[in-house]
N, C-alpha and C positions, 0 to 999 in steps of 0.2 A: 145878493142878500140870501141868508141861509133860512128857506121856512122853518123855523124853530118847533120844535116837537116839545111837547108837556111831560119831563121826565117822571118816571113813577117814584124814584129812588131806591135807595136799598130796602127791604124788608126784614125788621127787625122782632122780635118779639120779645115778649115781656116774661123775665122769669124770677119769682118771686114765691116766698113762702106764705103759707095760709095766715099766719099774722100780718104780715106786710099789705096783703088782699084787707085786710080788714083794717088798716089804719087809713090807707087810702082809700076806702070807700067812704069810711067816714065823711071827706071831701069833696069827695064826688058829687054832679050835681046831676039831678035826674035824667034818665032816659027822653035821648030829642033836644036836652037844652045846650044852649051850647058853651063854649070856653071857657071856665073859673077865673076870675076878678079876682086881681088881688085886693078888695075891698071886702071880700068874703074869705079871708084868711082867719084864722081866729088863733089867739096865743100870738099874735104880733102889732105890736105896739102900734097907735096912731099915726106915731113919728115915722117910720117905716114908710105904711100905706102911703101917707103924703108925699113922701122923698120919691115912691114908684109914681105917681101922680106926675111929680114936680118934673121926672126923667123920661114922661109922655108913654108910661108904661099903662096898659088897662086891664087887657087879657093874658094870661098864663100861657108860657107854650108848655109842652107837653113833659118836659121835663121838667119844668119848676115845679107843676102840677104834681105830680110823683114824686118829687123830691124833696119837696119844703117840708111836707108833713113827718116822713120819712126821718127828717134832718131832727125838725124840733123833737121828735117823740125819741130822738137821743139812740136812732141805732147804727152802728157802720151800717156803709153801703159801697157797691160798687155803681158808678150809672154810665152807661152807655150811651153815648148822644151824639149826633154828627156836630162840626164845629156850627158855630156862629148859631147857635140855639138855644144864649140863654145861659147858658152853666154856671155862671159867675152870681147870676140874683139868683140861682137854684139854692145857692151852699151860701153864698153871703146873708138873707132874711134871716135865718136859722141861726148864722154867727153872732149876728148882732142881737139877735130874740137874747140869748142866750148869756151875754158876755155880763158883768158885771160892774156896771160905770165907776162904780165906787173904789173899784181897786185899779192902781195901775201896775199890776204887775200883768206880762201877759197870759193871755187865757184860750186863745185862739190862733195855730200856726197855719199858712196859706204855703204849699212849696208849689213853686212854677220852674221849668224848666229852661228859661231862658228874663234878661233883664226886660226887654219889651212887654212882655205877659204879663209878669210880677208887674210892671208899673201901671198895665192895662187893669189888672186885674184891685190894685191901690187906689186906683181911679175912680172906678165901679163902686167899692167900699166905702170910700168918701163919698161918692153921692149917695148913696142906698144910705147911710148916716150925717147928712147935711141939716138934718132938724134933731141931729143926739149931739149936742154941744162937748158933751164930757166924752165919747167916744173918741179914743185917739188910734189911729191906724200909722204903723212906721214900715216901710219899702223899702228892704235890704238887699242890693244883689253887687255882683262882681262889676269891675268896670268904673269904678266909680270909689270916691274917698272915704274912708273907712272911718275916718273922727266924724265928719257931722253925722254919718249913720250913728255912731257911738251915743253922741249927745241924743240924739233922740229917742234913739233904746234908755238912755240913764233918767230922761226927762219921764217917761213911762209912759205905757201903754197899753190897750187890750187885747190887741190883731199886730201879729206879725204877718207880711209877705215876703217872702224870699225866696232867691235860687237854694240852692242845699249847700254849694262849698260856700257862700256868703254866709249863712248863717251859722255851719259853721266854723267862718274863719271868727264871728263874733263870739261864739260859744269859748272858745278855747282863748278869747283874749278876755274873759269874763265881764261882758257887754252886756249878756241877756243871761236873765232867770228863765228856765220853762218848768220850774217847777209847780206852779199853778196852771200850767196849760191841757185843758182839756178838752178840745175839740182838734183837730189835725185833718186837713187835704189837702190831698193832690191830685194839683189840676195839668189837666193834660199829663195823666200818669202812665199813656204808655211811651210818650216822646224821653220824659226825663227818665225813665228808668232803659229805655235804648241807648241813651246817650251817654250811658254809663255810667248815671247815678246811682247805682242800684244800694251799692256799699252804704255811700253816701245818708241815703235817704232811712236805709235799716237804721245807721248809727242814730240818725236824729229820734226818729218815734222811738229808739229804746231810750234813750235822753227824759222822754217826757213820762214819769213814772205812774202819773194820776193821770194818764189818759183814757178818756172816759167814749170816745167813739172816732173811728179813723173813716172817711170817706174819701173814695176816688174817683174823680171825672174822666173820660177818656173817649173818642174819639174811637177808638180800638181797642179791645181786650186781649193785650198778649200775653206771653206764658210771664212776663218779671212780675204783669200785674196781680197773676192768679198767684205766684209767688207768695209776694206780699200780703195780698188777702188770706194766705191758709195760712199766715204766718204771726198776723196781728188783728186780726178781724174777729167778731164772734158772731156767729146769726144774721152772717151781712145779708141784707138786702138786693138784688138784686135788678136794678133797674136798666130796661131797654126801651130807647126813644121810638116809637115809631112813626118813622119819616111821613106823617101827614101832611098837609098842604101850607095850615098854617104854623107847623113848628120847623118843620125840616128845610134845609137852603131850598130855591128853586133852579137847578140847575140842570141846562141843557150841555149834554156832553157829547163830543165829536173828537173823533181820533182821524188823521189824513196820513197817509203815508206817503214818503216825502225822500228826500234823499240829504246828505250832507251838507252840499254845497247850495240846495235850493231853500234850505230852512229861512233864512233870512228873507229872504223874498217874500216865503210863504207867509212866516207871522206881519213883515211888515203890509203885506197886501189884504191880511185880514183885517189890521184895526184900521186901515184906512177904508175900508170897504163895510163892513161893519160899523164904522162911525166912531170907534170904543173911544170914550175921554178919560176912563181910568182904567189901566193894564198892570194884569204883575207877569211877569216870565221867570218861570222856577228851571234853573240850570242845575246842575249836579256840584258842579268845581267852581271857585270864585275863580279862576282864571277864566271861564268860561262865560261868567257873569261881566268881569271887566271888558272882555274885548265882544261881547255882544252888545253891550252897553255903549260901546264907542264907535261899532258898527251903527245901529242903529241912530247914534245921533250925528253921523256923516250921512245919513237919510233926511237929518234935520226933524228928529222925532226930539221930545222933550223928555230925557230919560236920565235916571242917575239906577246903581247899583249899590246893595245892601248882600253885603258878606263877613263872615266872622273876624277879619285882619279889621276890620274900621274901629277907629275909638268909639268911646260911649258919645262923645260929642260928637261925631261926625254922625252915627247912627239916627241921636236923634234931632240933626239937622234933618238928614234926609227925611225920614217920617214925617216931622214936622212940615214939609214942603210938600211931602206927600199928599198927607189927609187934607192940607190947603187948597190943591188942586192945582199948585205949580210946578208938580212934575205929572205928565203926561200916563211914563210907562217906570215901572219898576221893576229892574231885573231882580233875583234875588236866588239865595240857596237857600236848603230847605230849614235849617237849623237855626240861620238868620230870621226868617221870614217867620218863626212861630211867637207868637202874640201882636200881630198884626191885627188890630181892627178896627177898622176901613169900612164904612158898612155900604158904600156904594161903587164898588169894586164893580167895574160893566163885565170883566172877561180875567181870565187865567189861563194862561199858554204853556203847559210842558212841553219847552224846548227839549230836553233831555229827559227819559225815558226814568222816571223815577226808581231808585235803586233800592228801595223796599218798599213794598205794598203797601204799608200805612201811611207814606210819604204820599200819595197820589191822593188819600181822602182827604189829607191835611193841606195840598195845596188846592184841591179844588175845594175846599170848605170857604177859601179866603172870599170867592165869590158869592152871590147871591144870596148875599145876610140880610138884617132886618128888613126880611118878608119880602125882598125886591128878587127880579128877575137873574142872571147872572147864566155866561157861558164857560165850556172847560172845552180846550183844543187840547191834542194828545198829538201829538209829534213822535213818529217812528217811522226806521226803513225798515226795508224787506227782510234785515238780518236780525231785527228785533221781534220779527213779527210772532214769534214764539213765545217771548218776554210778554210784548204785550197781552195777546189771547189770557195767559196765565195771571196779570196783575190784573183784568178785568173780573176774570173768573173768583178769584180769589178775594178782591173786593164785592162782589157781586153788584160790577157794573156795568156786565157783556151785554142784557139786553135795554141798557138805558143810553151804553157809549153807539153811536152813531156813525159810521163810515161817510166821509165827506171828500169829496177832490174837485180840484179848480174846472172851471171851464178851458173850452180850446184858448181864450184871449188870457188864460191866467187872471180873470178878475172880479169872478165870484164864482163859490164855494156851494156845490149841489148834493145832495144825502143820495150816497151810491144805495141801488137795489142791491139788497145781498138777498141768497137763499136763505131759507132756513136752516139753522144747526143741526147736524145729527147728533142730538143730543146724545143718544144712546148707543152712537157708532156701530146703528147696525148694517152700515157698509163693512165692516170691516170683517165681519162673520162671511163676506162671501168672494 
């Protein structure tokens, strides 16, 4: 067993105009006191408060806290936040404060970058609105039949959720009005605008003429997002999570270096040794996912694989079996795997050396969600060892990720002594 170490996380900080300082202080609750209740929100309805109640929500994490207010007071923003923190009741309280029951045309568009998220993130909506009877939320994404979407965009509604070509493929078959929509995000907006939405996502927010504030959630700030912000934003907000105890994952991370042919060994000897009852293994290639997958269950492990070629039904079988607790380990890639949430995920294994640095925050985010414990394994040989140093660096995860290697028997995992860094390479001057 691995003595697990208390990681500090990333360190983020908070950037923000002398306005934005003064709405959220408004909030703020005295010096020494602790967490903000969403019972001490104000400008949000009872109906709300109870539905957070009803969802065993009490205290705010650090980004709803910074965010709601932000949200209601009607300004873009950007906000920064590691996954599994909450982002969804950050922008949804705001949405629904805001939306106007009487109309069903819609008023509020939600873009997610994959069908799993949008319906996670549908899900959330409808609960956070289980006590607004006339709030209707409709969940349009690819994969799936295009008439009953239709009916239920024609039936009406306030909150759209969708992918970006989903919505639209309904724009251009004249399914939705957005011409009363005035609130717009995107969530998880550095995934979907890497993933080549970029066009996509411009054509939509110019679609929406009376749009009155754009906000984006992300995990990561890359250049498509700052993009889009210099491009549709005004006076945005800037919000950054910092990874505290109770808002940020709690996640213990170990990197092993390892060899090709021993990979298999290695993860299967950690979750049996480690005890893990729920596993994801993020590979690079679904052919990669498939025959790990088929490895692994000639070990007699209880495992199925999640990759882009699956129908929408087979997807959300697998899920469905997942979050039940009847599949054991879930392979997946990385594109697959976003809107995953699972919140008692024991472990996360990067078999395969993730091929952009915000892929590795986003597969270790799937761990150690609502407020639970969770570990991240980093799988690399000696010829990646350059790769890896640089995605650690570049995350700034080098001095949280952990060097670990098996004992002589191969059967439990000890935290190698390393030196210290020469941070400032002043070996190198001599």
């Amino acid at each position: 067993m691995i003595e697990k170490p208390s990681p500090t996380g990333e360190a983020f900080f908070l950037l923000r105009e002398a306005k934005n300082v003064a709405i959220i202080k408004q909030i703020q609750k005295p010096k020494g006191s602790t967490t903000m209740q969403f019972t001490e929100l104000t400008n949000v309805s009872p109906e709300i408060i109870r539905a957070t109640q009803a969802m065993g929500f009490a205290d705010m994490t650090e980004i709803q806290e910074k965010a709601i207010p932000l949200m209601l007071a009607g300004h873009d923003m950007i906000a920064k936040a590691p996954t599994g923190t909450g982002k969804t009741v950050a922008f949804g309280i705001p949405i629904l404060s805001k939306v106007d029951p009487a109309s069903l045309k819609p008023q509020a568009v939600i873009l997610s970058p994959t069908r799993e998220l949008a319906q996670q993130i549908a899900q959330d909506l409808q609960n956070l609105a289980q006590f607004l009877p006339d709030i209707k939320i409709v969940c349009v994404y690819g994969g799936a039949g295009m008439d009953k979407q239709q009916r239920q965009l024609k039936a009406g509604c306030q909150i759209v959720v969708a992918t970006p070509g989903r919505l639209m493929d309904h724009y251009r078959h004249h399914a939705i009005d957005v011409s009363d929509v005035k609130t717009v995000v995107l969530d998880e907006a550095d995934e979907m605008l890497n993933m080549g939405f970029y066009k996509d996502v411009k054509y939509i927010i110019d679609l929406m003429k009376h749009r009155e504030s754009l906000s984006m959630f992300s995990a990561t700030i890359s250049r498509e997002v700052l993009d889009i912000g210099w491009l549709y934003q005004h006076n945005a907000a800037e919000v950054s999570v910092q990874p505290v105890e109770d808002s940020s994952p709690k996640i213990a991370q170990y990197k092993l270096l390892t060899t090709g042919r021993d990979k298999l060994a290695d993860a299967a000897q950690i979750i049996i040794d480690e005890g893990y009852k729920r596993v994801m293994i993020f590979c690079n290639t679904k052919y990669n996912t498939g025959m790990l997958a088929n490895q692994l269950a000639r070990l007699n492990f209880n495992v199925d694989c999640l990759h882009g070629d699956l129908s929408q039904a087979e997807r959300n079988r697998i899920m469905t079996r997942f979050k039940a607790g009847e599949i054991d380990v879930l392979v997946a890639t990385d594109v697959a795997a976003r809107g995953i949430d699972v919140s008692d995920v024991d472990a996360v294994i990067n078999y395969d050396v993730p091929e952009e640095n915000e892929h590795y925050t986003h597969r270790i985010g799937r761990t150690g969600r609502a407020r639970k414990q969770g570990a991240s394994y980093l799988f690399y040989t000696k010829e990646e060892q350059k790769r890896v140093d640089q995605l650690l660096r570049l995350t700034r995860n080098t001095d949280d990720c952990k060097s670990v290697k098996f004992d002589f028997n191969h059967e439990h995992l000890k935290i190698e002594d390393t030196a210290p860094a020469d941070k400032f390479q002043i070996k190198a001057y001599f």
